[in-house]
C-alpha positions in Angstrom: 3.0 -14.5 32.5 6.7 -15.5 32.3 6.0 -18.9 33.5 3.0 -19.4 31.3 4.1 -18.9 28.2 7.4 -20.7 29.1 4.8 -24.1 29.7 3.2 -22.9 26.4 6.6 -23.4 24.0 7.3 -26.2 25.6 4.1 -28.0 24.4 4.7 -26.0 21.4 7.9 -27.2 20.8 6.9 -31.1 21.1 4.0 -30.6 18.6 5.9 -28.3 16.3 8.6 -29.5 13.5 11.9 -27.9 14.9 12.3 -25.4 12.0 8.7 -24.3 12.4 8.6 -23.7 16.0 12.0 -21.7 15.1 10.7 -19.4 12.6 7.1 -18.7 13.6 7.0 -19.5 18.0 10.3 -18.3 18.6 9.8 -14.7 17.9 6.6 -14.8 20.1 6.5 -12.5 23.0 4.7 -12.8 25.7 2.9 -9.1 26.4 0.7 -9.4 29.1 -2.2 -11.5 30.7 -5.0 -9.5 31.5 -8.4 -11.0 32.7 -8.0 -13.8 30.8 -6.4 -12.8 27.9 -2.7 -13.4 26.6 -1.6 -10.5 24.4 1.3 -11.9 22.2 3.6 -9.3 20.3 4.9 -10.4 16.7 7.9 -8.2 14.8 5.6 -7.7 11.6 2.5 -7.9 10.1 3.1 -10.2 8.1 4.4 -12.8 10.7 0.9 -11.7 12.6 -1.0 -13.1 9.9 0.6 -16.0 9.4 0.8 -16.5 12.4 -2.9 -16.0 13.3 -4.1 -17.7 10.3 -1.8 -21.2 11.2 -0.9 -21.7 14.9 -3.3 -19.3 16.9 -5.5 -22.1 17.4 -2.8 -24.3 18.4 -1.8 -21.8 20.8 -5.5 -21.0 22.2 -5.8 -24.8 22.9 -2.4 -25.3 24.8 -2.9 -22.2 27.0 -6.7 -23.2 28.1 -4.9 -26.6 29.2 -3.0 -24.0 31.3 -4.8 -22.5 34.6 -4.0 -19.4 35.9 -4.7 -18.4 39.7 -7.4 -21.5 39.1 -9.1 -20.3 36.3 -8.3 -20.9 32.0 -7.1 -18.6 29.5 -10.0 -17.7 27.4 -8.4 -15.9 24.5 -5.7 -14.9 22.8 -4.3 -11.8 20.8 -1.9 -11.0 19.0 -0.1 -7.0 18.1 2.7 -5.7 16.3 5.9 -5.8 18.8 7.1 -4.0 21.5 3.7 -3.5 22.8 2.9 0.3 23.2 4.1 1.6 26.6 1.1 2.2 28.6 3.1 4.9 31.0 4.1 7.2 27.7 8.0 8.4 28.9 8.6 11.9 27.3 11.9 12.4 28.3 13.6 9.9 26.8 13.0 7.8 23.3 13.3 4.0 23.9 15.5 2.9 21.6 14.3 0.9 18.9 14.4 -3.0 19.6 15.9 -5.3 16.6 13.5 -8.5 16.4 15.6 -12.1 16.9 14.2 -13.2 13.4 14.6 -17.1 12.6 18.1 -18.5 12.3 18.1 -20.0 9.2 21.2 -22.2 8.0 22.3 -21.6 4.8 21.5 -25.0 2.7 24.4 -26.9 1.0 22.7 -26.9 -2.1 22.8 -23.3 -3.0 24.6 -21.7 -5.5 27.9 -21.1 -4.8 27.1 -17.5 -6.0 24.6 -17.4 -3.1 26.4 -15.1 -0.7 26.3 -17.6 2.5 25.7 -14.4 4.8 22.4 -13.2 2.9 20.0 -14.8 4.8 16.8 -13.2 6.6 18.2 -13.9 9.9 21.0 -11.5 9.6 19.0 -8.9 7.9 18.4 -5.3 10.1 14.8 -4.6 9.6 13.8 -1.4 9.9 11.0 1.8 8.8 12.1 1.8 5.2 12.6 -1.7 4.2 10.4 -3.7 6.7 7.3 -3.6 3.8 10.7 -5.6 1.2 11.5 -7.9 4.2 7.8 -9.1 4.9 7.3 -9.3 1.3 10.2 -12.0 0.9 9.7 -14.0 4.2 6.2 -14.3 2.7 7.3 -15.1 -0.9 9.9 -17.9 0.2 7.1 -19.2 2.6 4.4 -19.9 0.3 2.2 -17.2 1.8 -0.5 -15.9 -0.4 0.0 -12.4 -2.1 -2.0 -13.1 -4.9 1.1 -13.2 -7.2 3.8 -15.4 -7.7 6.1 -12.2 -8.6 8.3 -10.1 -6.8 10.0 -6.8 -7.7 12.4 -5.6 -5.6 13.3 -1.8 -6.2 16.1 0.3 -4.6 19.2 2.6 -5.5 22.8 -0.2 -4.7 23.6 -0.7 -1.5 20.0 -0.6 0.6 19.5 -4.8 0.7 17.6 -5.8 -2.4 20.3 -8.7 -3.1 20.4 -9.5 0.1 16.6 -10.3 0.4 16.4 -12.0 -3.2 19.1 -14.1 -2.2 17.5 -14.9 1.2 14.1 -16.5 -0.3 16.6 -18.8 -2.5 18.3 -19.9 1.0 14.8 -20.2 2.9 13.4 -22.0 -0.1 16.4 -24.0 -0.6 16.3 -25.0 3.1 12.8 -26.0 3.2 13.1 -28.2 0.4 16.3 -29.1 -0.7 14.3 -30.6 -3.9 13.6 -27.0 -5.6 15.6 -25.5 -8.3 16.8 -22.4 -7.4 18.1 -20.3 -10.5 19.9 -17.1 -9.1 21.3 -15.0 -12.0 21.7 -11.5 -13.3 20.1 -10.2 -16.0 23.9 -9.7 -18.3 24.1 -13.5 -17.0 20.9 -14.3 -18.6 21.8 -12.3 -21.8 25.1 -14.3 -22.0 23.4 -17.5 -21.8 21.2 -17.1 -24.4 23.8 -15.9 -26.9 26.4 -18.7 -25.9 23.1 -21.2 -26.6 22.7 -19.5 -29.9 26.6 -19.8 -30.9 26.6 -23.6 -29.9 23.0 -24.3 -31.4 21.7 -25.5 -28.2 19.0 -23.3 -27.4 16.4 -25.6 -26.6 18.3 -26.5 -23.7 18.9 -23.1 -22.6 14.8 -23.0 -22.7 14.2 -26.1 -21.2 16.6 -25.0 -18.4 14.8 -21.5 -17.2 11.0 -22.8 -18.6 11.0 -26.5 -17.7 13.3 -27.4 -14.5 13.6 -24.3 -12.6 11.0 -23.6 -9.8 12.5 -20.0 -8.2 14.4 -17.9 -10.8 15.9 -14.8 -9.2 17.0 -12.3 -11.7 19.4 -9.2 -10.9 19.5 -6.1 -12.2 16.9 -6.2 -15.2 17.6 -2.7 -15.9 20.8 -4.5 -17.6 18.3 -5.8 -20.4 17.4 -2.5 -22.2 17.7 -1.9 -25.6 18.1 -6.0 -25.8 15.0 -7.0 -28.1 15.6 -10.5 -28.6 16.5 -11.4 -24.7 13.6 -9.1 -23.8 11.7 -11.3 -25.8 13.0 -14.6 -24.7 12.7 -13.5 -21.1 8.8 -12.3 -21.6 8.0 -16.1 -23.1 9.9 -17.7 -20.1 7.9 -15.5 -17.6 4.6 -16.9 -19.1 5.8 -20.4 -18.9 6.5 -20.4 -15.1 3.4 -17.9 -14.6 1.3 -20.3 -16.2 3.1 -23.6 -14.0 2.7 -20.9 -10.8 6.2 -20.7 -10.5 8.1 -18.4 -8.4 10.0 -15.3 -9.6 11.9 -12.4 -8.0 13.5 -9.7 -9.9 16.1 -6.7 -8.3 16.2 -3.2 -10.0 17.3 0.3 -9.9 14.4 1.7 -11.1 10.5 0.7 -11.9 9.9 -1.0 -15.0 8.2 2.2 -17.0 11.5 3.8 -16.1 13.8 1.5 -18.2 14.3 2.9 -21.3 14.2 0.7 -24.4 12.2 -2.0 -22.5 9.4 -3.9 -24.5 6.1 -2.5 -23.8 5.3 -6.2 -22.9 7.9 -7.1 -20.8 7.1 -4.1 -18.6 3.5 -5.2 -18.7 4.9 -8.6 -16.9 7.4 -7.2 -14.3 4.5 -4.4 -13.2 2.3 -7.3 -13.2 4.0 -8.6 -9.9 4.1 -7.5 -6.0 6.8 -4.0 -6.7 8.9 -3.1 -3.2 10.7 -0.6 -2.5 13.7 -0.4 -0.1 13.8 3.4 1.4 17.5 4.2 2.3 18.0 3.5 6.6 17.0 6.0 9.2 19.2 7.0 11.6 17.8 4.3 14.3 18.3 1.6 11.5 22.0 2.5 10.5 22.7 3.0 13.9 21.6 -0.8 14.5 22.9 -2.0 11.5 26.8 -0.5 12.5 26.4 -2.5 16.0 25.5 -5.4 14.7 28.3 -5.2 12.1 30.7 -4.6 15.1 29.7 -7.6 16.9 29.8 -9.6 13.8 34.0 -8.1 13.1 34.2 -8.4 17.2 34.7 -4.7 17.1 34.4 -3.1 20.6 32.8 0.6 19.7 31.6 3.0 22.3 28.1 4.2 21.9 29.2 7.6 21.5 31.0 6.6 18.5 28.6 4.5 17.0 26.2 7.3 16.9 28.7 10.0 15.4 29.1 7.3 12.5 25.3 6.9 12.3 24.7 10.3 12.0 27.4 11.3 9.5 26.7 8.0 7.3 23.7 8.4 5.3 24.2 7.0 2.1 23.3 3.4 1.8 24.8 -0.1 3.8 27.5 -0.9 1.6 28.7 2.5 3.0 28.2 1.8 6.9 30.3 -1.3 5.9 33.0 0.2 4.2 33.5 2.8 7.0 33.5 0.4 9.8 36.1 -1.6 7.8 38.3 1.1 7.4 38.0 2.1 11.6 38.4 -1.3 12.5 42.0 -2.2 9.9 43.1 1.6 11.3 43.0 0.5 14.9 44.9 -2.8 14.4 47.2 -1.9 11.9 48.0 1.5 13.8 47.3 0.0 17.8 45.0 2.7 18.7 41.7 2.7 20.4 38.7 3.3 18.9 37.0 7.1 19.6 35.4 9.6 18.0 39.2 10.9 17.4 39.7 7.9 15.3 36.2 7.7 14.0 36.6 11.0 12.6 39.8 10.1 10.5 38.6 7.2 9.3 35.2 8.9 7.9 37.2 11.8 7.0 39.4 9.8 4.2 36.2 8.1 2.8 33.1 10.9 3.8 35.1 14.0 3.3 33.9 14.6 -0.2 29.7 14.2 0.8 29.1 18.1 0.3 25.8 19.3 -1.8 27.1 20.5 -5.1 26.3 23.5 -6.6 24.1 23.0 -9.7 25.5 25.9 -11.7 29.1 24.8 -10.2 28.5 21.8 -13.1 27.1 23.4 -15.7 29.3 25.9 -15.5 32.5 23.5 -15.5 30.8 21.1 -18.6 30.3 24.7 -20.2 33.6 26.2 -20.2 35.4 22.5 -20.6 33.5 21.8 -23.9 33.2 25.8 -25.0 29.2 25.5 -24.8 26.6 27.2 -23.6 23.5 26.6 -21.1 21.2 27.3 -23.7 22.6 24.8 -26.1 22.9 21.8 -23.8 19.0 22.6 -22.6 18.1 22.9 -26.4 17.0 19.7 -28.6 19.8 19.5 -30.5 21.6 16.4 -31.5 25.1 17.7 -32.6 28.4 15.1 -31.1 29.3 18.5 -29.9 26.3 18.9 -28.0 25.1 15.5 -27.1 28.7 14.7 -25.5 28.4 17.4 -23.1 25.0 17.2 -22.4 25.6 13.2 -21.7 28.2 13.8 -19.0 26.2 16.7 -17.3 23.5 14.7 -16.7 26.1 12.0 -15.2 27.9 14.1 -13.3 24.2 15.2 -11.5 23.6 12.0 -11.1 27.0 11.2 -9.3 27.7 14.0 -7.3 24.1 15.1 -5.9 20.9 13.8 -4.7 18.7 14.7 -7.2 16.1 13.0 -8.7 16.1 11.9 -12.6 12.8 14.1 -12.8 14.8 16.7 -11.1 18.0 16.2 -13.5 15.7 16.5 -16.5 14.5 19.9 -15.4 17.7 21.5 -15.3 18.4 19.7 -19.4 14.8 20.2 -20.3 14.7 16.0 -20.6 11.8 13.6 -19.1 13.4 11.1 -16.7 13.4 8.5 -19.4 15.6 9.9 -21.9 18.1 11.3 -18.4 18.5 7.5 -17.5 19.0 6.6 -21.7 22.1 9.0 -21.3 23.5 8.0 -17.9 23.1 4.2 -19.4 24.9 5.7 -22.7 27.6 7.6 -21.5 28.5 4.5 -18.8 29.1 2.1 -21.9 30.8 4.9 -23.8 33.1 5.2 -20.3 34.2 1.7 -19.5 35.2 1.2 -23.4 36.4 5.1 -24.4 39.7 5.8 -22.0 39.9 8.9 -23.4 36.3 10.0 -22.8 36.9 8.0 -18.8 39.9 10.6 -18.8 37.7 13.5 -18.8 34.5 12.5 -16.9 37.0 11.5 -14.1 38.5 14.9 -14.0 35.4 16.3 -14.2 33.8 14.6 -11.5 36.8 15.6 -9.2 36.9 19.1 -9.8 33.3 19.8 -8.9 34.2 18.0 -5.3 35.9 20.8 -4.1 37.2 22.6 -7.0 40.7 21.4 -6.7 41.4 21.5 -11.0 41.3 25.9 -11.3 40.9 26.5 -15.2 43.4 28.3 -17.1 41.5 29.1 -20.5 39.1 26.4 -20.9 41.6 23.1 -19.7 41.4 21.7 -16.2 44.8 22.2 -14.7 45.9 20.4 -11.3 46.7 22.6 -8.2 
């Protein structure tokens, strides 16, 4: 079988464009030949249909050219890789196997705000973000999803800019020609103004509606409560809709969920393909840390790898930062790297991940603002209320898991109005030093309680 499908690329590989034969026959693997019949495994589904729908042919002509023990391959099919095990093994798990997708160059022509190491090819695939993979290999390569938009949807750190920036490199490096615009949605917003100020918006329109051909746009969550950039952006949309252009947004949350947002703006991002990124499992995050340590030539043992995929659950940003820290701590400090190590350097950055306590935080916003339950749960809109009740629900949303549905329980709010008051109290924080004070005490007493009370003021240890 080996030896077949060797003589098969190589025919393959003369009849093939290089990059072609790189991103859709390399991955190929050869499965078994059984009476007659080559079963090919592919890492996706969506790589089986393309693949099926544009080179099985190909590959069904090339392989009857190709005897076998004197007689032709007849057929040709094509599964979801590794092939199922046909001697089950109960004992023992296989481990999971991380597909060799496409090596794909990062083009001189992007952006310099293009990260240069977000392409596909350096993406970990795995159960809760393979669906937001196949959906951007086949947005980038003109695959048809019946849309022209994409919404990427995740909570920070779990690969959403990774992805959108990938389909500007593919794009970019299939045809250098394309205008790629990758932006954020506060870049957008400051645009627009600065082409207001300097009377030149007609070229600020001409830019996003007329010359671009991909615009990738961060973080729309950024836009609520904007009416007039909400409105600009829903007119741009139609324009490249209606020229089937292509457009990828990234967001925390679905578009009903953003408050403020124009009913027919939402209309337009719900109109697209929406995909969500699920946090890693424990096989993905433990493939994602090795492949981070061969990337930083870290040499971890497998025992160690695991006790950091294990105790790392958050999101990647996370698994980096960790592995980071163990890898400065055992040059800076010469030591080897074990689970002795491992545990110190989780320990300064992990050592804090507990489940809080809901009452632990009502009862601290309670006692530090001299309210009661009752009266942040109530429907009143005193300062002396709303203030309180505004840094509970941040301080839920911070320092547990819970859900904005869940968070509204506890305040008798929906999840709209609990994301409206996480949004509020975050501009309130970065410009209100005195009001950053306080939530930052706050949020470090309820993990532990290291700030005792001593009448109703938070007093250091």
């Amino acid at each position: 079988m080996e030896v077949l499908w060797a003589s098969v690329r190589r025919s393959l590989e003369q009849k093939l464009a290089e990059k072609n034969f790189r991103l859709w026959i390399d991955p190929l693997q050869p499965l078994k030949l059984e009476k007659q019949t080559v079963w090919l495994g592919c890492p996706n589904k969506f790589f089986l249909s393309w693949v099926k729908e544009n080179y099985l042919n190909l590959i069904k002509e090339i392989l009857k050219q190709n005897s076998v023990n004197g007689s032709s391959v007849t057929s040709v099919k094509l599964e979801i890789a590794p092939a199922a095990d046909k001697k089950p093994v109960r004992q023992e798990k296989p481990a999971p196997r991380q597909y060799e997708l496409p090596r794909l160059e990062v083009h001189q022509r992007a952006p310099l705000r293009f990260n240069h190491r977000f392409t596909f090819d350096r993406f970990i695939v795995g159960s809760g973000n393979n669906f937001a993979y196949s959906a951007s290999m086949a947005m980038a390569s003109d695959f048809d999803l019946n849309t022209d938009s994409l919404y990427l949807l995740s909570t920070p750190g779990l690969g959403k800019s990774h992805l959108s920036q990938a389909i500007g490199h593919y794009i970019l490096s299939q045809n250098p020609n394309k205008n790629v615009l990758y932006l954020t949605a506060e870049d957008f917003t400051n645009e627009m103004v600065y082409s207001i100020k300097r009377n030149c918006l007609e070229e600020f329109k001409n830019k996003f509606r007329r010359r671009c051909d991909i615009l990738v746009l961060e973080e729309v969550s950024f836009l609520s409560g904007k009416e007039k950039i909400q409105a600009e952006l829903s007119y741009t949309l139609d324009c490249l809709m209606e020229n089937k252009k292509k457009v990828v947004f990234t967001s925390s949350h679905l578009p009903k969920d953003i408050p403020r947002l124009r009913r027919n703006l939402v209309s337009r991002l719900n109109n697209g393909l929406i995909s969500p990124i699920k946090p890693p499992d424990y096989e993905t995050r433990l493939r994602i840390l090795k492949a981070k340590a061969k990337e930083n030539d870290l040499v971890i043992g497998d025992d160690v790898l695991d006790y950091m995929a294990r105790r790392l659950t958050q999101d990647v940003r996370q698994l980096e930062s960790c592995l980071c820290c163990l890898g400065a701590k055992s040059k800076l400090l010469s030591r080897r790297i074990d689970i002795d190590l491992a545990e110190e350097a989780l320990g300064d950055l992990v050592e804090d991940e507990q489940t809080v306590d809901r009452n632990v935080i009502l009862d601290l916003i309670c006692r530090y603002y001299n309210v009661s339950v009752e009266e942040l749960q109530s429907r009143s809109r005193s300062k002396s209320v709303v203030l309180p009740r505004n840094v509970g629900i941040y301080l839920f949303r911070e320092t547990t898991d819970l859900s904005l549905e869940a968070i509204g329980q506890i305040f008798g709010r929906n999840h709209s109005t609990v994301l409206y008051s996480i949004n509020t109290l975050k501009q309130r924080y970065r410009r209100d030093p005195k009001l950053k004070g306080q939530v930052d005490l706050l949020k470090k007493a309820t993990l532990p309680w290291k700030f005792p009370f001593y009448g109703n003021q938070l007093v250091p240890k």
